[in-house]
RODO-2510 file (C-alpha; in nm, 4 decimals, decimal comma):
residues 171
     n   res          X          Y          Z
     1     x     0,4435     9,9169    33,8646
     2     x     0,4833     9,6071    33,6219
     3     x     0,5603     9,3042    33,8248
     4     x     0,7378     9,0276    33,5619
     5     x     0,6309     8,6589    33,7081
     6     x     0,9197     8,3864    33,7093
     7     x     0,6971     8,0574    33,7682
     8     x     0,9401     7,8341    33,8006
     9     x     1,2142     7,7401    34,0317
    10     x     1,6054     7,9496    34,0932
    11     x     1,8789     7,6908    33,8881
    12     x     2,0400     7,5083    34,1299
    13     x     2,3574     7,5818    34,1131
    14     x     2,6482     7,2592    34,0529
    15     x     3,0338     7,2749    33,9541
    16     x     2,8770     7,0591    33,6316
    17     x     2,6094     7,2976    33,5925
    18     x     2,7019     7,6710    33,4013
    19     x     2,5381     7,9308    33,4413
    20     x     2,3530     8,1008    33,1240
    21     x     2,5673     8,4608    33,1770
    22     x     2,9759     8,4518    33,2057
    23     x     3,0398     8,3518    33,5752
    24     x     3,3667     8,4635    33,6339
    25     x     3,2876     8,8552    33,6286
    26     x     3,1257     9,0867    33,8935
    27     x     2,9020     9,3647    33,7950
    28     x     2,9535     9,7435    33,7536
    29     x     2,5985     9,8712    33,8825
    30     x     2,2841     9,7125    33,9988
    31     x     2,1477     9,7417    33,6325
    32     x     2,4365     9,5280    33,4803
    33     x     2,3317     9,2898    33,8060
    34     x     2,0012     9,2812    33,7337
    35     x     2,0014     9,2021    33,3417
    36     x     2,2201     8,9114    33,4228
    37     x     1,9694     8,8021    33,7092
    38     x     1,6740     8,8211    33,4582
    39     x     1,8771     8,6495    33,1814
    40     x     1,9140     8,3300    33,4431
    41     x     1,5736     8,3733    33,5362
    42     x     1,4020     8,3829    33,1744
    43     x     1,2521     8,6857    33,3258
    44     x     1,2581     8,9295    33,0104
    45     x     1,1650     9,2580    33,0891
    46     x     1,2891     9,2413    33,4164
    47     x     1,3937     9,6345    33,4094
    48     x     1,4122     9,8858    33,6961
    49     x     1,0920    10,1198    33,6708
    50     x     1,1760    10,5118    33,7286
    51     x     1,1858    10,4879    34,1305
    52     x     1,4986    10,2282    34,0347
    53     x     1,2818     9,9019    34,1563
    54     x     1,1779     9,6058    33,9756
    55     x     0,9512     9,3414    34,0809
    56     x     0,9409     8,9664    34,0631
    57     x     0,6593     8,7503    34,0916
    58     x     0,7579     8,4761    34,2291
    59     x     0,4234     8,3139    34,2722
    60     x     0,0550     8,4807    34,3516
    61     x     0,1308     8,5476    34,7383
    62     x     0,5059     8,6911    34,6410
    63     x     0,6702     8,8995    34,4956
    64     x     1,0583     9,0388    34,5548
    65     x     1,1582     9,3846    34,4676
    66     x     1,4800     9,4431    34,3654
    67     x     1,6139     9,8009    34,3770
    68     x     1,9328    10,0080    34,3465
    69     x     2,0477    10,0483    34,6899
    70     x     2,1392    10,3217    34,8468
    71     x     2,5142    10,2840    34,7565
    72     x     2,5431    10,3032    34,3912
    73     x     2,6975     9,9342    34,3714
    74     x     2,4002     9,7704    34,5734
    75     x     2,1517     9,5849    34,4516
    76     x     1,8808     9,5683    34,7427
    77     x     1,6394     9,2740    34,7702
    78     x     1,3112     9,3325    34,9714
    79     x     0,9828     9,1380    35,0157
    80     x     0,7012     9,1327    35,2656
    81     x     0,6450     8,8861    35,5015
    82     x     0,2480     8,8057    35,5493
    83     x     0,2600     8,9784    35,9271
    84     x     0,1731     9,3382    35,9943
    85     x     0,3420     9,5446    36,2913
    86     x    -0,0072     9,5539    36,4933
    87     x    -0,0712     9,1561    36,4607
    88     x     0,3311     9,1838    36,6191
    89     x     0,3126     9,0534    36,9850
    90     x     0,6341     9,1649    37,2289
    91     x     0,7153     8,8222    37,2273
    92     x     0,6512     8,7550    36,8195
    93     x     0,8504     9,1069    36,7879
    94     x     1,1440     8,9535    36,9861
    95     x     1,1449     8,6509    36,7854
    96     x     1,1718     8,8220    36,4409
    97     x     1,4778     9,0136    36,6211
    98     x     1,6047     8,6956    36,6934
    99     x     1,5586     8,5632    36,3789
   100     x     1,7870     8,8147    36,2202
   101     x     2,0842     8,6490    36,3996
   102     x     2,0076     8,2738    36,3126
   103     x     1,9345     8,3935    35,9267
   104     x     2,0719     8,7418    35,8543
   105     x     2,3977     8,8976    35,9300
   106     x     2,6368     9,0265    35,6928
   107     x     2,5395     8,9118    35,3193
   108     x     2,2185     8,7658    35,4518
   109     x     1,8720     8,8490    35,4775
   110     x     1,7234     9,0363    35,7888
   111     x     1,3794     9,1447    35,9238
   112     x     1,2450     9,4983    35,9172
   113     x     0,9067     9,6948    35,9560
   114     x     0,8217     9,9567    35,6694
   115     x     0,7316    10,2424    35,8605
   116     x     0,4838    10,4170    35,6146
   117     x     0,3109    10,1039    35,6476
   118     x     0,3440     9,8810    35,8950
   119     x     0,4202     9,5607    35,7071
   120     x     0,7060     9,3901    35,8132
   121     x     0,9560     9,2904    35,5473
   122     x     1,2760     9,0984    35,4927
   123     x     1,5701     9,2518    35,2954
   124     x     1,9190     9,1799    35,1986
   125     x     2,1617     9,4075    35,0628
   126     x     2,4793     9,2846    34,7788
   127     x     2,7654     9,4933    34,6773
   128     x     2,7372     9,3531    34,3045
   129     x     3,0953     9,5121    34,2102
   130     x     3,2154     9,1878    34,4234
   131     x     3,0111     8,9458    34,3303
   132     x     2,9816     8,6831    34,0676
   133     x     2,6610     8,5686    33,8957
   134     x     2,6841     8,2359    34,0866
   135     x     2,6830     8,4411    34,4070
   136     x     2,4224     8,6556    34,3207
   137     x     2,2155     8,3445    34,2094
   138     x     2,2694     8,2112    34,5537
   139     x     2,2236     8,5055    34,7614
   140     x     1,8780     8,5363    34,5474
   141     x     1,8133     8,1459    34,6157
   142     x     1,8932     8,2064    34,9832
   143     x     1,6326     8,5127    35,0366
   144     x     1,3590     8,3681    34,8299
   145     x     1,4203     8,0587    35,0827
   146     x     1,4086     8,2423    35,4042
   147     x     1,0922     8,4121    35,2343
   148     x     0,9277     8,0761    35,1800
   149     x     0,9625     7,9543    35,5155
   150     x     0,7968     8,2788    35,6395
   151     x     0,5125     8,2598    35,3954
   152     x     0,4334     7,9256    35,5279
   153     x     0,5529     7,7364    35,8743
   154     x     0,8182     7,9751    35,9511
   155     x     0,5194     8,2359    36,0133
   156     x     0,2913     7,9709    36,1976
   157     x     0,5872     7,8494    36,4018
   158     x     0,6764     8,2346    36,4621
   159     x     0,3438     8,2480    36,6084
   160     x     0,3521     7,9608    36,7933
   161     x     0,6593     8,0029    36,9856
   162     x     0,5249     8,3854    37,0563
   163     x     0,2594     8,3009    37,2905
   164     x     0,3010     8,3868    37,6036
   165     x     0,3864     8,0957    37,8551
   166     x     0,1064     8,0128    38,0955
   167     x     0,3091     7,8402    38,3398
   168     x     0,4182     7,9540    38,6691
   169     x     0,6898     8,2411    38,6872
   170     x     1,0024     8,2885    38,9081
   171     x     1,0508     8,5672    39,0865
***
């Protein structure tokens, strides 16, 4: 499974600034989606494999996969998050629930645990048929954000806000 590594930053995106593809069109299929998201990227060979993923290194600890979804006009973004489901404390567990409603929701990323597995992830799910390539750009820029945080201090604040309080209860 070839991996194609992007070392260098998402464009940020300004009303001065165009984009490399056409910006004002949305995409038939997650394909068409992708080769315009490896175009911006300067990822070339960015292709789905024959499961319908491709991979992006992002840097040595990540890498996103982007797939067909499940729905022919979804393009799926998933990545792990460095936290397996037996390290997961009830209170860390909680958190990453709670997590999903201050950064996921509709059009946003959200936390998940692979089930074959164990290894927690965090996906996001666009209906490319309704997006432009500024959107997509963003959406892409927003997950491989969240994914940042949780490679880093989102994971060691995660952890520290998990432990369980010491203090005295009420009953």
């Amino acid at each position: 499974m070839p991996v194609v590594n992007v070392r260098r930053t998402v464009p940020r995106l300004t009303p001065d600034r165009r984009l490399k593809s056409e910006t004002s069109m949305s995409y038939p299929s997650p394909a068409h989606a992708l080769a315009a998201i490896a175009l911006e990227l300067g990822a070339n060979g960015l292709a789905f494999d024959e499961n319908g993923i491709a991979r992006i290194g992002i840097n040595d600890d990540i890498v996103v996969a982007l797939a067909r979804g499940i729905r022919e006009d979804c393009l799926d973004m998933v990545a792990e998050v460095p936290v397996q489901l037996e390290e997961l404390t009830h209170e860390m567990a909680v958190n990453l629930l709670l997590a999903n409603f201050r950064s996921g929701g509709p059009g946003l990323p959200t936390f998940s645990v692979n089930p074959t597995d164990g290894k927690v992830l965090i996906s996001n799910s666009l209906q490319v048929n309704r997006l432009q390539l500024e959107d997509l750009m963003e959406a892409f820029k927003s997950f491989t954000g969240v994914l940042y945080h949780y490679h880093g201090q989102g994971l060691h604040d995660l952890r520290e806000h998990s432990k369980p309080d010491s203090g005295p209860t009420v009953n």
